[in-house]
N, C-alpha and C positions, 0 to 999 in steps of 0.2 A: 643535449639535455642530460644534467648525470643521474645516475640511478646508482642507490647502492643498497647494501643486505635491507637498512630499515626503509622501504621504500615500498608503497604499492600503489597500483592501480586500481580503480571501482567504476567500470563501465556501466552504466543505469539509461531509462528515459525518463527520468526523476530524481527531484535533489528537492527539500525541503527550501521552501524561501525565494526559490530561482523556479522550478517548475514542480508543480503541484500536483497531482492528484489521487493516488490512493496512499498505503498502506508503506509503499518502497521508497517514496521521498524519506519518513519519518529514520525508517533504516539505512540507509546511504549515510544521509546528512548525520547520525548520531554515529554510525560505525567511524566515519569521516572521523568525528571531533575526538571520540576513545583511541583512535590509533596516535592520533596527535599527541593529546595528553601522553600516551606511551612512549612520544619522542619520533614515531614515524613520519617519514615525507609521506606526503597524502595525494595522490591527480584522481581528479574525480573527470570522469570523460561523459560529456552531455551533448546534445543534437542543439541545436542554436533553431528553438522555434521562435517564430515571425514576431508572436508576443514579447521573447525576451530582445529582438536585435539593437532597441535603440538603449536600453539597460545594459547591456553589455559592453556595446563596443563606445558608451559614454566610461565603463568602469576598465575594462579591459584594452589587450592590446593583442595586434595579428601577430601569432609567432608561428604560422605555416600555411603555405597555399601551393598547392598543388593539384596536380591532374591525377585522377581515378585509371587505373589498369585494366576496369574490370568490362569485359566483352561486352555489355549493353550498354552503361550508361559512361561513358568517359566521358566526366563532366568534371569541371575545374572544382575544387573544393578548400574550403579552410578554417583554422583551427583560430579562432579566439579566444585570448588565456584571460583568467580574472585571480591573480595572486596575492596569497593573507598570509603572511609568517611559513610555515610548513603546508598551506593548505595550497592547490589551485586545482583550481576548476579550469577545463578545457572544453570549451565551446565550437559544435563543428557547426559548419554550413554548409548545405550542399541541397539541390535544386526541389528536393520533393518536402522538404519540410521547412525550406523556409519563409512560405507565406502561412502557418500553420497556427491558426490563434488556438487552437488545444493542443491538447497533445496525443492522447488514445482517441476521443470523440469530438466529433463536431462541434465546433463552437457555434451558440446562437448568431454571431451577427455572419458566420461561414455556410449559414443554410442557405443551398440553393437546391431545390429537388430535383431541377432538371440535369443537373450534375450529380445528383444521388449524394447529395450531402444532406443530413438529414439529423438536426440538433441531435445530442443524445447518444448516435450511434459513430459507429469504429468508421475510420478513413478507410476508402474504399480501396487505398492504396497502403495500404500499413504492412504488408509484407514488404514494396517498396523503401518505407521509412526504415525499417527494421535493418535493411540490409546495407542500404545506398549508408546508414550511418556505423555498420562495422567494417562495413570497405574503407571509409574513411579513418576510421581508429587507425584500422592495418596500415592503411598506406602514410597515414602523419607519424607512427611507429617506425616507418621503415625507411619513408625519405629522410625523418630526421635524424637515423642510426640511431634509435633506441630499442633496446630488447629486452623489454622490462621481465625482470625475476618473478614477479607475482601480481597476479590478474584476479580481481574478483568483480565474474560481471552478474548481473543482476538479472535473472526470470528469464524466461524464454526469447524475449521481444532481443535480450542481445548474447542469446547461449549459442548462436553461429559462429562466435566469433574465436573459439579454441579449433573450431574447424579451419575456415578459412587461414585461418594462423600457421596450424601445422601439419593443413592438409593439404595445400592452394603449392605448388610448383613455385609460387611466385615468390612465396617468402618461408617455405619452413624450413629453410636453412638457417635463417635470419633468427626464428624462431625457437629452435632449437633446446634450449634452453631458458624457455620463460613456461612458466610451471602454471597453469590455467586453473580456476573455479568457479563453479557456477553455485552460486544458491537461488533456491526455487521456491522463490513466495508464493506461487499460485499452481498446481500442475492440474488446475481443472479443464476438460474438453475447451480448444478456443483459446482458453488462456497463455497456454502453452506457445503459441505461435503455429502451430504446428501448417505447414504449407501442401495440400493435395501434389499428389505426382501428375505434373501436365508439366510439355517443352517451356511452356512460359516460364514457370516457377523454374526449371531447370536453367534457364538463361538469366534469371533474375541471380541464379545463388551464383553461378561461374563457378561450380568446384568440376573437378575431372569427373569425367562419367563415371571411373571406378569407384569412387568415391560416395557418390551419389548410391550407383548403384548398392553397396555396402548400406548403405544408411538411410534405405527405404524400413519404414515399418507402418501395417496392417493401409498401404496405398498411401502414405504421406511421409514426408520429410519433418521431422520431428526432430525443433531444437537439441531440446533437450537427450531424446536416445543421440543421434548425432555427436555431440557434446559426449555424452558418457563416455566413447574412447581415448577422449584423448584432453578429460579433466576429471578434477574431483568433485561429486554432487552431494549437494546438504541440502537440506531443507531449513524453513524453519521453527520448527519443535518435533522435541523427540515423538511425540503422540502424533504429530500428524506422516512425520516417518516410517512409523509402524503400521498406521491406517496405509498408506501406497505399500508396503511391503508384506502387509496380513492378506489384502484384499478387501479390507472394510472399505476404501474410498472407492472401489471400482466403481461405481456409477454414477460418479462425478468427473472421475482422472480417465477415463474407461477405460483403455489397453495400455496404460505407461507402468501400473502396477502391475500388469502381465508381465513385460518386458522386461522390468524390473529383477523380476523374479527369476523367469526364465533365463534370463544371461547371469545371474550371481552379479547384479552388479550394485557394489556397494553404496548405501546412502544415510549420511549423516544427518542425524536431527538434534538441532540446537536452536533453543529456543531465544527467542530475540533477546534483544537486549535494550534497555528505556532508559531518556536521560529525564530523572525526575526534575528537574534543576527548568526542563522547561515548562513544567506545567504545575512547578509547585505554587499552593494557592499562597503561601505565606512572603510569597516575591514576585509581588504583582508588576513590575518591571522586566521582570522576564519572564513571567507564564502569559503576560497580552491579554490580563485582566483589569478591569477600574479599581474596584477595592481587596485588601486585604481580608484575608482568614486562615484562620488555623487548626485541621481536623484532630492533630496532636492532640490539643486543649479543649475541644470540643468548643469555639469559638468561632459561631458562626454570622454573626453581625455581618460580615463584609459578604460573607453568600448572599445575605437578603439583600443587600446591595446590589450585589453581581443582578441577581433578579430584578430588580427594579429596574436595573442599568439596561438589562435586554429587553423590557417590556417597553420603554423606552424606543430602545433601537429599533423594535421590531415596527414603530408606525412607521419611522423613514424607509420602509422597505417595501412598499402598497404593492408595485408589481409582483413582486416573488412571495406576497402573504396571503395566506386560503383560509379562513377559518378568523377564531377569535379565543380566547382565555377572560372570563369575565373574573375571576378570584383567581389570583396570582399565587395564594397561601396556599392553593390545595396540594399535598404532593403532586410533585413533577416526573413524571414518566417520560424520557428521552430515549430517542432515535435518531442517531445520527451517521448517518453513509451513505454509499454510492447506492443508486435506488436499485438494486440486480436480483435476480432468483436468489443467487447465492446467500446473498446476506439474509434472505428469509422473509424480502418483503411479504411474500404472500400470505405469511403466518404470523405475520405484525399488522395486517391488514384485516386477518380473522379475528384478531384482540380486540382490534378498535372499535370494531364495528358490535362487540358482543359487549366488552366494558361501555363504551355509548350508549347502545342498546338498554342495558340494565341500568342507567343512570348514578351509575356507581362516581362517587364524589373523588375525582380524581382530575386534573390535566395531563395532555397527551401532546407532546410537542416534535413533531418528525423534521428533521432539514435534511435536503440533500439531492441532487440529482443526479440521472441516469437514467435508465428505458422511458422512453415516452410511455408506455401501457402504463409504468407505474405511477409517473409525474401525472395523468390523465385521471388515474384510479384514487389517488390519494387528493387529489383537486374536486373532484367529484364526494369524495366521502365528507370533505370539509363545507362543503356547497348542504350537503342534505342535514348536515347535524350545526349547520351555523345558531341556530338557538339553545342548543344543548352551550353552547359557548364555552369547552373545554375541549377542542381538537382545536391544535393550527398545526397547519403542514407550512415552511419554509423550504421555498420551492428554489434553492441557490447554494453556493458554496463561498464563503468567506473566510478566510482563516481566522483573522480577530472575532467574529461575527460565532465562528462553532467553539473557541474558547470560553465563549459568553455563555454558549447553552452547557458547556460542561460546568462550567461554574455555577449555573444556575439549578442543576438538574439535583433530583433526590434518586432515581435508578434510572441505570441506563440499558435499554432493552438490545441484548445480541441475540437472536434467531435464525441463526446462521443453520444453512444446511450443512456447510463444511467453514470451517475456518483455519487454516493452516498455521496462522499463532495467533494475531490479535492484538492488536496495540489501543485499541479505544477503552478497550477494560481497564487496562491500568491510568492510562490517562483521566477515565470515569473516579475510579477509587481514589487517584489523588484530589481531583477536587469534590471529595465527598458524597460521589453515587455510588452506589451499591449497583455492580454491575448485574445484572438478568441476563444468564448463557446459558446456550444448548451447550451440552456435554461432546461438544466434537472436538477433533484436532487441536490447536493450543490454547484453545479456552478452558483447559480441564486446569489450566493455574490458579481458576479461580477456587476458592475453596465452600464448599459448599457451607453457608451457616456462621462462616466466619470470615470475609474478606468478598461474598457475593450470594449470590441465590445460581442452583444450577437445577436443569431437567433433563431426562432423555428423552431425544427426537424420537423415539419407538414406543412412549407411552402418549396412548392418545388424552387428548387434554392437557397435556406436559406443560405448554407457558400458560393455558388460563388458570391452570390448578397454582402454580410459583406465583402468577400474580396476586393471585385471591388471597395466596400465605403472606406475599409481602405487603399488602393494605391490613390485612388482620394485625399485623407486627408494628404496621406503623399509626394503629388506632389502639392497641393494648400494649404494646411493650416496646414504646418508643425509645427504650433503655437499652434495650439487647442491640436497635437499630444504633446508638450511639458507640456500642463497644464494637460494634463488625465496623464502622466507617472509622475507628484507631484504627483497627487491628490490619483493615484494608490499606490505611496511608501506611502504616510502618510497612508494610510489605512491601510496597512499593520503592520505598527508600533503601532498602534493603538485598533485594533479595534478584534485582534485577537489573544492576550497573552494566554498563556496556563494557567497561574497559575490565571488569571481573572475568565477564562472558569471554573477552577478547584472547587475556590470558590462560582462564582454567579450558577455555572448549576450540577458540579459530586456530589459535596459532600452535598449539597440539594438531590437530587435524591437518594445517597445513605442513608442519615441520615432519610429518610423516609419509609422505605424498613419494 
């Protein structure tokens, strides 16, 4: 396989379009398309879950199979390729992920509790999937003589894989010269990967004991420190780079900011990068909208549309629908994420319960699943306020289906304890919501009064007091609200291309290395 200077690698457990689920598909698959326009060969390298095998290998073809090195599991494994002009994706298979209808959590029809599968929550084997699928990178890399120049793998779940590469005996010869990077969408406790020191986990990784031993921190094997020897770390945004390096995140990240600090080891913050192009509202063939609008023009006809369209969709949807919206006019208050602490459910859940409460003329539209307590908590609050008929919680994930609520939304609520940059805000702003942020990590792009509403999480009353300001604004100066949702699209258009990012901030960073 050739590789040459314009050539890289993007190992992820997500890719937009092919497997889904947080925040790192939307970044993979748009990094993807910016290096291309740039003129770069692009392999994007993906675990071939059980959901994707019969899509794949109808579009793709086997271009590697081979047997695993590694001390436990030597099990046969193989690469199926899906190739577009400069793009291909490389599809692995190998034994623990591929009956896998999720990808991080359980999938509903994969619950069995007796097997401690348990909707909602993480595979009980996901260090497993983490590893069994960079063994396979390494060894499709190594049977096929390739030794690729530049590797950017994605979050913790595949930041082993600079170790294994030019730690492992087996191949860092081979190695030798392929220049590694991790960037780290998430360094929250958990998030990280991070594996407890026990022989298990030490037979699961196969790296040398000195190795290991070296790469012990505060009792766990931690991707990410691991990873810091022997690649470069970036985050993504400057702000939440400084939060790990100041000590403000420490009680989310808990000791990777220590470690951080303590070794001088460098970490770059660059804030993502957005391809407006797929969620602009004025090309409804490619944002995966019904009708046309335009925020530019303050032409909104095709938003009421979009609303309609999803009032609509939402009846074919009776299992996943909790609640009821009886006037569709009233402003639209959206939530839309994985249902986690992180994101702030528990302080979207104090809103709702106190704007309900005071029968403040508003709708409150939440979609999104993760923790059962919260799918439980949010089905229950829709249950006791169903005559209030202005809460519906949609209780699913649909990509066309959450375009709909973006389109249909007037603000969009982020409550995020920590946010590391944030991709729903701007996605919010293009199609005309005014995004609602805590002032954490890389949601401080939003500009407070001009392009969104922001608070600090350390004033108490912080989102009821924003919200009371943003109903006051949308009952007397519905005019101010017209000029922040320009001001928010043009920014978006502007100020946050991927292939600008690519050139002013990645490939400086990398050519420095």
């Amino acid at each position: 396989m050739p590789e040459n200077a314009s050539s890289i690698w993007l190992v992820a457990r997500e890719y937009e379009g092919w497997a889904s689920a947080g925040g790192v598909k939307d970044v993979v698959h748009d990094m993807a398309r910016a290096f291309i326009e740039l003129g770069w060969q692009v392999h994007v390298c993906l675990p071939l879950y059980g959901f994707l095998k019969d899509r794949v290998f109808h579009a793709g073809q086997r271009t590697w199979s081979g047997r695993s090195q590694h001390p436990v599991f030597r099990q046969e494994g193989e690469c199926w390729t899906v190739s577009s002009g400069n793009l291909h994706l490389h599809f692995f298979r190998f034994s623990s992920v591929e009956h896998k209808q999720g990808i991080y959590t359980v999938a509903l029809e994969e619950q069995n509790r007796a097997l401690k599968l348990v909707h909602g929550n993480g595979y009980p084997d996901t260090f497993r999937i983490n590893l069994e699928f960079q063994w396979m990178v390494a060894e499709f890399w190594f049977q096929s003589g390739v030794a690729p120049s530049k590797v950017l793998v994605h979050d913790g779940h595949c930041a082993f894989l600079p170790v294994l590469t030019k730690a492992s005996p087996l191949w860092k010869d081979h190695f030798a010269e392929s220049r590694f990077f991790v960037l780290i969408h998430n360094a929250g406790q958990g998030y990280r990967q991070e594996m407890p020191v026990s022989v298990e986990n030490q037979r699961l990784l196969g790296l040398p004991e000195s190795v290991l031993k070296e790469g012990v921190w505060e009792q766990t094997w931690d991707p990410l420190v691991m990873a810091s020897a022997y690649a470069r770390l970036a985050t993504v945004s400057e702000n939440y780079a400084q939060e790990l390096l100041t000590g403000k995140n420490d009680f989310y990240s808990g000791s990777f900011g220590r470690f951080l600090r303590e070794n001088q080891v460098p970490l770059e913050g660059i804030t993502n990068g957005f391809d407006p192009y797929e969620y602009d509202p004025r090309f409804p063939h490619r944002s995966g909208i019904p009708f046309r609008f335009d925020p530019s023009r303050g032409d909104w006809l095709g938003k009421d549309s979009c609303r309609n369209a999803l009032m609509e969709a939402v009846l074919w949807k009776t299992s996943h629908v909790h609640g009821f919206l009886a006037n569709w006019r009233l402003p639209l208050y959206v939530f839309q994420s994985r249902l986690t602490s992180q994101k702030g459910v528990d302080d979207l859940r104090a809103l709702l319960e106190q704007a309900l409460a005071a029968e403040i003329p508003v709708n409150f539209l939440v979609m999104g699943v993760g923790e059962e307590r919260y799918e439980k908590s949010l089905i229950q609050l829709a249950f006791r306020n169903q005559d209030a008929e202005r809460f519906l919680f949609l209780n699913c994930y649909e990509e066309s289906l959450a375009r709909l609520v973006f389109a249909s939304a007037d603000f969009f609520l982020m409550p995020s304890l920590y946010e590391p940059c944030g991709l729903t805000d701007l996605k919010a702003q293009l199609m005309g919501a005014l995004p609602i942020v805590a002032k954490v990590g890389g949601l401080v792009k939003v500009k407070d009064g001009q392009t969104g509403f922001c608070y600090d999480r350390g004033k108490e009353h912080g989102l009821w007091e924003v919200f009371l300001r943003t109903r006051q604004l949308a009952l007397r100066r519905p005019d101010l609200l017209e000029i922040m949702r320009r001001q928010a699209f043009r920014s978006c258009l502007s100020d946050f291309r991927w292939q600008d990012i690519l050139v002013k901030r990645y490939l400086p960073w990398m050519s420095n290395s």
